[in-house]
Structures are given as structure tokens and as C-alpha cells.
VEXLOTOR-145496 format. One record per residue: residue in three letters; x, y, z of N, C-alpha, C, O in turn. Coordinates in steps of 0.02 Angstrom, whole numbers, padded with zeros to 5 digits, always signed. Example, Ala and Ser with C-alpha at 12.3 -4.5 7.8 and 13.67 -1.06 7.14 Angstrom:
2
ALA+00660-00284+00390+00615-00225+00390+00660-00165+00390+00712-00166+00423 SER+00642-00112+00354+00684-00053+00357+00645+00002+00394+00670+00057+00402 
This chain:
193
UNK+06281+01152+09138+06333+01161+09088+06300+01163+09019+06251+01128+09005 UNK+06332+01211+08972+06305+01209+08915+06344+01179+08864+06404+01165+08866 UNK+06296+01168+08808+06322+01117+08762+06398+01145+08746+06449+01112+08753 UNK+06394+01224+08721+06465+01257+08709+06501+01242+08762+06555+01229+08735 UNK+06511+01232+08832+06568+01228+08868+06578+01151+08872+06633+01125+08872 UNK+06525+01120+08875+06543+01019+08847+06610+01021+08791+06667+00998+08798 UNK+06586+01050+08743+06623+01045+08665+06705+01073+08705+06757+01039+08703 UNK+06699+01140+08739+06764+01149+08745+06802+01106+08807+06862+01102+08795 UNK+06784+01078+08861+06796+01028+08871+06840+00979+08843+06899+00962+08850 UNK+06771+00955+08795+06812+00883+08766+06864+00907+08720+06903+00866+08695 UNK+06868+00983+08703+06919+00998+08654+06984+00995+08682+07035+00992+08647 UNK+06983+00997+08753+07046+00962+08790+07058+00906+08777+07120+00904+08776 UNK+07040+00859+08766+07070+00813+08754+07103+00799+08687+07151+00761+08687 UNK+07080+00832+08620+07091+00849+08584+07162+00878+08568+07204+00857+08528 UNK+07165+00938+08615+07230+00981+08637+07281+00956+08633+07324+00970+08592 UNK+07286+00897+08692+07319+00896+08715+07353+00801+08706+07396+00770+08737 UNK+07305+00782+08647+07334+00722+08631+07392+00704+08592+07411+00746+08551 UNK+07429+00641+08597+07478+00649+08564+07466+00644+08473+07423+00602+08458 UNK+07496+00680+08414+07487+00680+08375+07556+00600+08340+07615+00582+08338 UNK+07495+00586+08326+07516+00499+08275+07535+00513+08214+07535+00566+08183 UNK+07557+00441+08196+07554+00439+08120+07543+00361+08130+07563+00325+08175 UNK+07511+00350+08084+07470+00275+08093+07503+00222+08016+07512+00254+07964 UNK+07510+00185+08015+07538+00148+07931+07494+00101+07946+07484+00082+08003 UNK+07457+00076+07887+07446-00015+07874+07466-00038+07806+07495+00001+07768 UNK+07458-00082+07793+07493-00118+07725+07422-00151+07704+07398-00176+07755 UNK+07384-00160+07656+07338-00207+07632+07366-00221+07563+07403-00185+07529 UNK+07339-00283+07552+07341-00310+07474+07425-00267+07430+07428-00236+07377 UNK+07467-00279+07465+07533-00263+07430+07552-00183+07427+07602-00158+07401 UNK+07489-00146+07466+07505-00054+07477+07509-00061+07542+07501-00102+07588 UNK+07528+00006+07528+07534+00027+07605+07515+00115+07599+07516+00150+07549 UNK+07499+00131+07663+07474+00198+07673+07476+00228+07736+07478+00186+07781 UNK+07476+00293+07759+07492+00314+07820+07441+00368+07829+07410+00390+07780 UNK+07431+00394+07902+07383+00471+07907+07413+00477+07971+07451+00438+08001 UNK+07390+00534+07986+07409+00590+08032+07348+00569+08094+07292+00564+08070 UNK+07352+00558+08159+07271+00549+08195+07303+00586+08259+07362+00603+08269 UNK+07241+00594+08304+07261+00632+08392+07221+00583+08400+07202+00605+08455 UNK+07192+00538+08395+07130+00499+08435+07153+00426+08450+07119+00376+08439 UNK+07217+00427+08478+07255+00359+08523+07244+00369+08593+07259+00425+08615 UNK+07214+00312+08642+07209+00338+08699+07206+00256+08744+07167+00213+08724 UNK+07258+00240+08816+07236+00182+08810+07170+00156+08844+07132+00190+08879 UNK+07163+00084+08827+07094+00052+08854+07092-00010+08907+07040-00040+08921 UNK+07157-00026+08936+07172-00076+08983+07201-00050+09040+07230+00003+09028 UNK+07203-00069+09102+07249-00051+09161+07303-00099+09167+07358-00080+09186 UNK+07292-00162+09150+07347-00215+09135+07409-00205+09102+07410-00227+09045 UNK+07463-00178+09124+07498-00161+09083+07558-00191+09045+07607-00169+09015 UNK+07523-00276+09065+07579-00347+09036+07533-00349+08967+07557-00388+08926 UNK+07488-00324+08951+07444-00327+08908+07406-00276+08891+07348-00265+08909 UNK+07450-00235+08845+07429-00170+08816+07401-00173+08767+07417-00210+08720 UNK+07336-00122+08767+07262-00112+08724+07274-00038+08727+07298+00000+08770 UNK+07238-00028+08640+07240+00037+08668+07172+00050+08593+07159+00007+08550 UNK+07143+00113+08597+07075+00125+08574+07106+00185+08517+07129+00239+08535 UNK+07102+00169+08468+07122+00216+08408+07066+00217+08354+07037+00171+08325 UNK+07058+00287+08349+07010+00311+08317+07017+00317+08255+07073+00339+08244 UNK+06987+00308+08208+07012+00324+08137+06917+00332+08097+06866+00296+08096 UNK+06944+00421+08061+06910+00451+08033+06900+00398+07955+06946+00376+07920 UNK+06821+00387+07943+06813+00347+07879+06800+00361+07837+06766+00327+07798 UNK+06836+00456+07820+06855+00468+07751+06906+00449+07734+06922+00434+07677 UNK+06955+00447+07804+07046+00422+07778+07054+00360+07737+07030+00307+07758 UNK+07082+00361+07684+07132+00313+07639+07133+00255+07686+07108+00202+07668 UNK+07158+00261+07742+07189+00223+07792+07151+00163+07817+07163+00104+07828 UNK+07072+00230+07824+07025+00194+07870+07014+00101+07838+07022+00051+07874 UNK+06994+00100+07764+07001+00033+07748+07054-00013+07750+07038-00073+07746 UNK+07116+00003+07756+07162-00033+07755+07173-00075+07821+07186-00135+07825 UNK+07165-00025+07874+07167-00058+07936+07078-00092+07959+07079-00121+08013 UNK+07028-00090+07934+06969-00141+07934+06973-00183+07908+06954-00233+07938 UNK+07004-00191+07825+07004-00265+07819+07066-00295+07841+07057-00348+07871 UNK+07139-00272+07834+07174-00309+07869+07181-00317+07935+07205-00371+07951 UNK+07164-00274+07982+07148-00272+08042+07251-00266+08085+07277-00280+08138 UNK+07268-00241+08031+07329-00233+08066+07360-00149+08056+07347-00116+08006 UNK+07394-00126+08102+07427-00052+08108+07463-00068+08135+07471-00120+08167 UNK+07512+00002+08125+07570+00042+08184+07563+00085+08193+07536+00120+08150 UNK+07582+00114+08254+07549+00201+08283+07645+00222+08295+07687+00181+08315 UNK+07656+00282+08279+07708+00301+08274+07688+00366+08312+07640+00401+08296 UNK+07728+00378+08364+07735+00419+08423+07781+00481+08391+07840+00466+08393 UNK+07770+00539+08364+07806+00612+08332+07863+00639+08379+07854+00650+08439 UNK+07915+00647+08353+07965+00687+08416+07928+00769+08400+07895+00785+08350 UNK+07941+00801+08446+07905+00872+08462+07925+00928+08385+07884+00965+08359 UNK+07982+00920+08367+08004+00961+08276+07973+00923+08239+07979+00947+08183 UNK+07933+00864+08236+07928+00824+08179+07850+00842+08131+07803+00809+08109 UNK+07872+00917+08133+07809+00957+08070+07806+00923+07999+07753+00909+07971 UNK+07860+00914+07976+07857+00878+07892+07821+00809+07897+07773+00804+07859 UNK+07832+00765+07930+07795+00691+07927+07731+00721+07945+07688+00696+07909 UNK+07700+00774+07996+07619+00797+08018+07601+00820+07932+07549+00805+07903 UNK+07652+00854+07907+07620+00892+07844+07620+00809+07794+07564+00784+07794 UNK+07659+00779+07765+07654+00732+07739+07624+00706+07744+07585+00708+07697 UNK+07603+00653+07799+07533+00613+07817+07478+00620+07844+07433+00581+07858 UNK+07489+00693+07851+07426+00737+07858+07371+00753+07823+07311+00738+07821 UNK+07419+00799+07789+07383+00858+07722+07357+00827+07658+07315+00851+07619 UNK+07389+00768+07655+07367+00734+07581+07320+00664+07590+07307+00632+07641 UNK+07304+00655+07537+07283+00584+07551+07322+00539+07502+07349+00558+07451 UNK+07320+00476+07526+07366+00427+07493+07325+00398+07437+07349+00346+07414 UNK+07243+00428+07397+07233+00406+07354+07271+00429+07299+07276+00399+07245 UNK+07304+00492+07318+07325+00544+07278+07419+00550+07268+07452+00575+07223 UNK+07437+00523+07322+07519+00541+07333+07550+00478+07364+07522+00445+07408 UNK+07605+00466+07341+07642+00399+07377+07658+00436+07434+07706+00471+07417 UNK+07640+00451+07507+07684+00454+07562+07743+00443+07562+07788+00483+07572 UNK+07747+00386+07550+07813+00339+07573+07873+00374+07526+07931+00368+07545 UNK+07861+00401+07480+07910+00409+07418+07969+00431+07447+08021+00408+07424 UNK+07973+00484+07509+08019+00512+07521+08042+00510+07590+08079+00550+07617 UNK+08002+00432+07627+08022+00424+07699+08060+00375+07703+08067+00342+07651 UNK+08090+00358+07753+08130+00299+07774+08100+00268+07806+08069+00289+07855 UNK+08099+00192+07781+08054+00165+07858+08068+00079+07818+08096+00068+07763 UNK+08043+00032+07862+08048-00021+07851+07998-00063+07872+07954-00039+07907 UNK+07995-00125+07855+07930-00179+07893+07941-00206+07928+07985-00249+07927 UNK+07891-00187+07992+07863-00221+08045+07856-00288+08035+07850-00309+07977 UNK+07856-00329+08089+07862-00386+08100+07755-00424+08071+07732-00480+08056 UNK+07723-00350+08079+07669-00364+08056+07654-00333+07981+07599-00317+07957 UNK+07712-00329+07956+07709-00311+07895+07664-00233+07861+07643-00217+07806 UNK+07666-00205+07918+07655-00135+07906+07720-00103+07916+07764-00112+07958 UNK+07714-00055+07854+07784+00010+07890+07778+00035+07944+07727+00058+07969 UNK+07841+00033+07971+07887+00068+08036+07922+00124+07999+07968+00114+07959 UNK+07896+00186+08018+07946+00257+08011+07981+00245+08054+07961+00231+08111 UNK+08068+00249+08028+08126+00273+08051+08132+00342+08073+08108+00389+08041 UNK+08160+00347+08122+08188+00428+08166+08125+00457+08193+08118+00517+08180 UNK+08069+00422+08234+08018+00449+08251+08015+00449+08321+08062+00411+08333 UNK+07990+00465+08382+08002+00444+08454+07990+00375+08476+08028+00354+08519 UNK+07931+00324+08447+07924+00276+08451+07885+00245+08397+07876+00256+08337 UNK+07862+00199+08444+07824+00153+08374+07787+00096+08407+07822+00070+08450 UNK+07719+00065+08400+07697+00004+08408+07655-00025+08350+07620+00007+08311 UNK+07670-00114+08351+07647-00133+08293+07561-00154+08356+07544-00160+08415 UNK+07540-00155+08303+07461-00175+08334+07407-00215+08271+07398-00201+08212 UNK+07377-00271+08316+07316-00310+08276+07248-00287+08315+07241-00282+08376 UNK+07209-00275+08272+07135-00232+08290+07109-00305+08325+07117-00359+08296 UNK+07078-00299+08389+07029-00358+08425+06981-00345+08393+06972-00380+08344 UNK+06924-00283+08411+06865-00261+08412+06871-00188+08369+06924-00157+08373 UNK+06816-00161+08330+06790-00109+08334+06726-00073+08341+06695-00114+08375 UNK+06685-00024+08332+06640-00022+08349+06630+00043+08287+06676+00074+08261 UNK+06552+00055+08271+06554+00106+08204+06535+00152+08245+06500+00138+08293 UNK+06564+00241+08228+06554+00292+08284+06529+00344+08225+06553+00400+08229 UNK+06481+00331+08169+06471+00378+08133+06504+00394+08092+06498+00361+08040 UNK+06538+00434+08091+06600+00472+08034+06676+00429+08059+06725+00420+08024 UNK+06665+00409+08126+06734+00371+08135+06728+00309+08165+06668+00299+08176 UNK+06764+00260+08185+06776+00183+08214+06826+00189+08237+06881+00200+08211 UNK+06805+00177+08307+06850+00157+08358+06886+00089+08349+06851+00039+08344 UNK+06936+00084+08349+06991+00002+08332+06995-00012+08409+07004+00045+08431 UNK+06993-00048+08454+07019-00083+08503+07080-00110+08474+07086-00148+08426 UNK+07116-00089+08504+07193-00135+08461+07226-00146+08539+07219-00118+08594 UNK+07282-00228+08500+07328-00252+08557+07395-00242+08534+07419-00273+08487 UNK+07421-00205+08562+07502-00176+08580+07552-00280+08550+07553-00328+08588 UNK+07581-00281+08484+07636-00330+08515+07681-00332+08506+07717-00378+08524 UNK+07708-00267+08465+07783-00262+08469+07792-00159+08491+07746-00119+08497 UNK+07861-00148+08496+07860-00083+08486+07928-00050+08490+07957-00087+08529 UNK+07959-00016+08478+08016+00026+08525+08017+00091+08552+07986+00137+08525 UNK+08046+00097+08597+08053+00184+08605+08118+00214+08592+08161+00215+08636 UNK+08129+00241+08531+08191+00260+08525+08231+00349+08565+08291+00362+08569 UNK+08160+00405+08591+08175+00442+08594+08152+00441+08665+08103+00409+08685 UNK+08204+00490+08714+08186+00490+08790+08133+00559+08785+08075+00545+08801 UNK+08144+00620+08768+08100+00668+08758+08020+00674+08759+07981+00627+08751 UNK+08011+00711+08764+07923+00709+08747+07897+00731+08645+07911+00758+08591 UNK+07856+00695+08684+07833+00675+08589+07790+00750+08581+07786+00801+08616 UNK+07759+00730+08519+07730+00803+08496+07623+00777+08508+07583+00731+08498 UNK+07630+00856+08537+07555+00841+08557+07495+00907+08483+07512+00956+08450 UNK+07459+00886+08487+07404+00925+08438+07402+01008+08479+07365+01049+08450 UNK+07430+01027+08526+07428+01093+08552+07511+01118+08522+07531+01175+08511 UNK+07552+01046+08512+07627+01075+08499+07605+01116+08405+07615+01168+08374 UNK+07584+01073+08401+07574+01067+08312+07565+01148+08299+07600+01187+08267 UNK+07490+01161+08347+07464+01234+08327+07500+01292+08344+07499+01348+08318 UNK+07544+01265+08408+07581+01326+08432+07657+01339+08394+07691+01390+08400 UNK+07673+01284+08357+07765+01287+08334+07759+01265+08262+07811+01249+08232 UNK+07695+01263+08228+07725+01224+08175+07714+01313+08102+07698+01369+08120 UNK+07722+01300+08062+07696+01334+08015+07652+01385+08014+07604+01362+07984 UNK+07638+01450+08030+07565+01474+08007+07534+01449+07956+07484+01416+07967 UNK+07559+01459+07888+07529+01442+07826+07523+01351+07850+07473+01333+07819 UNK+07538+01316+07872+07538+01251+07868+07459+01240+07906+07411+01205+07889 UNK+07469+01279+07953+07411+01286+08011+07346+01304+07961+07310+01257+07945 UNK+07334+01360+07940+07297+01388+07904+07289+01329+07839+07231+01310+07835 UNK+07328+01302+07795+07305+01238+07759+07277+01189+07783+07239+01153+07750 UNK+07297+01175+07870+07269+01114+07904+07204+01127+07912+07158+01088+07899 UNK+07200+01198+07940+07109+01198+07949+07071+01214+07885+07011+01213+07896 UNK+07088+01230+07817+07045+01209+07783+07027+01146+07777+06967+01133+07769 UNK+07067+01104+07779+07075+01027+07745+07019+00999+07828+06964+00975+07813 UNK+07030+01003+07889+06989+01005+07943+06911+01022+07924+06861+00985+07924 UNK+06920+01095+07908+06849+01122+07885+06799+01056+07822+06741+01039+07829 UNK+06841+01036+07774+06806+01001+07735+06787+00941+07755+06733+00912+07750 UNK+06844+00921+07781+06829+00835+07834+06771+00856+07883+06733+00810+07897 UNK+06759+00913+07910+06697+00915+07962+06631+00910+07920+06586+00872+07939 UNK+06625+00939+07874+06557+00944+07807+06562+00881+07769+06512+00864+07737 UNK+06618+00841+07767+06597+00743+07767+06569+00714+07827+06527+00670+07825 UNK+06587+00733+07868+06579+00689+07941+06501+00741+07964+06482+00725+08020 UNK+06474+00775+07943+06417+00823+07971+06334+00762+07947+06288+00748+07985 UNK+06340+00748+07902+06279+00703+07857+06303+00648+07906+06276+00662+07959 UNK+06334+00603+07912+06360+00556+07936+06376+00524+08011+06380+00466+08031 UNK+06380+00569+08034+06426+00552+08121+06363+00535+08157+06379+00494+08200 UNK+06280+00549+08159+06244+00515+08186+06194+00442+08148+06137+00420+08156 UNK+06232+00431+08119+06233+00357+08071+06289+00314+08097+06348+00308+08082 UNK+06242+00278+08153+06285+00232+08192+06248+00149+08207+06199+00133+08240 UNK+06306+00101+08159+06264+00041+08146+06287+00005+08209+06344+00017+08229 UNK+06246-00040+08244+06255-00089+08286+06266-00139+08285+06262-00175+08334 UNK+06283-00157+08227+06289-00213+08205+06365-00236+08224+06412-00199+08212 UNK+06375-00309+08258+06447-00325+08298+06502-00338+08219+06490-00362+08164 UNK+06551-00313+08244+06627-00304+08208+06639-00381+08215+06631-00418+08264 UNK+06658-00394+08156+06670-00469+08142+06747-00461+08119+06764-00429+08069 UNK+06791-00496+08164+06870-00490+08153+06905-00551+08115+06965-00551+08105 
């Protein structure tokens, strides 16, 4: 197998993951992003873990390292404006929140209202992956408000916007030329929680 058919491979998984929206709250803010890299990490299912990836150019990425707390918010399949909102921008730059509904979690991160679901989560472990860190996180609250299927990173490309699409992969394109110097700069040093 060659390296090109590895890459497209793993770009399945990519495909075909569900597209998030992630919130944490630090020091009296709060902030949200757009991720595909939720996937779970336990078979136990009285005790849900699950492995969320977060890119460490995102706004986000610090909020959820030092507080060590998130929510992963599950997209109903139309839900293009919250992908473009906590997507496309960064929250050094734009209040997210300005124009969403949502309220606080019992872990004091925002909960988006009218989304398919939702779990609050405290990071156990992470590990540094170069350009990104993997969170080990534990599931302890959540709801599912929608029976439907949620929206996956193949729904996004196939139903959402052209022009939205075409803005996403520039903004993609530049995040890859941060993460290019970087992604094989991987410290070993153990995550202290």
C-alpha cells in the first residue's frame, strides 16, 4: 500500500465523522469550534470515555487544557449556520455566542439549545499529537433531544453552501500550513490534570 492510498483511507474516517461543536468556559469566557475528531475510547458503556481531538491553533484548544472541562454538541443534519459560526471564525475575533441560544451546563460550559444532542465532559488524560491533543474525556451528563441522524463531515460537503464550502477550504488550507512546521513536534512529557 502506498502512502497516497493510507491518506485516503484514513480520509474515511474523516468523511464520515460526526461534525461537533465543542464549548468550554475558562476564567469567566466562554468559546466554541467546529471539530470531526470525536470518537469513543471505552467498551464500558456504564462509563463513557470518549477521545476528542482538538487542533492547537483553535481559541478553544486552551480553554479546554487549562480548565479541563467541555461539551460536545452532536449537529442535526440542516444545522449549516452553527458549522459556519463556530467554524469559520475564531473566537479571538467574534463573540460566537452573540446570536445563539444556549445555557449552562451543570459543568459550567455552554449547552447549545436546538442541537441533536449534547454531553458535558471533564478531560482525564491528554496526550500532545503535534499540531493537535488528543483529550481523553469522561461522558457525565448529556441529553438527546433529536431521534434523527446528526450531521456527518461528508453531510457538510455534500448539502451545505458551495461558497461556504469553498471559504471552508481556504480557512482548512491555512490551518494545514500552521499544523505543517509543527505536527511532528511531539512532547512526551505526561499531561498533568
Amino acid at each position: 500500500m502506498s502512502t497516497s492510498e493510507g491518506s485516503a483511507i484514513a480520509g474515511i474516517f474523516w468523511s464520515y465523522s460526526p461534525v461537533v461543536v465543542i464549548t468550554s468556559k475558562l476564567d469567566g469566557q466562554i468559546n466554541g469550534q467546529v471539530a470531526v475528531t470525536v470518537v469513543t475510547s471505552s467498551i464500558v458503556g456504564s462509563i463513557p470515555r470518549l477521545i476528542v481531538g482538538i487542533w492547537k491553533g483553535n481559541y478553544t484548544h486552551s480553554f479546554i487544557y487549562k480548565s479541563k472541562k467541555l461539551n460536545i454538541h452532536l449537529l442535526k443534519k440542516d444545522q449549516f449556520d452553527l458549522v459556519k459560526n463556530f467554524g469559520f471564525y475564531t473566537g479571538r475575533d467574534k463573540d460566537k455566542f452573540k446570536d445563539i441560544s444556549y445555557k449552562r451546563g451543570n459543568n459550567n460550559c455552554p449547552v447549545i439549545e436546538g442541537v441533536h444532542s449534547y454531553m458535558e465532559c471533564d478531560v482525564l488524560n491528554a496526550m500532545d499529537g503535534g499540531d493537535m491533543t488528543p483529550f481523553l474525556v469522561k461522558v457525565s451528563d448529556g441529553k438527546l433531544y433529536s431521534s434523527g441522524d446528526w450531521m456527518t463531515l461528508s453531510d457538510f460537503y455534500n448539502y451545505a453552501p458551495p461558497e461556504w464550502i469553498a471559504e471552508y477550504d481556504q480557512k482548512l488550507s491555512k490551518s494545514i500550513q500552521y499544523s505543517m512546521p509543527i505536527i511532528h513536534n511531539i512532547s512526551h512529557e505526561p499531561f498533568k490534570p
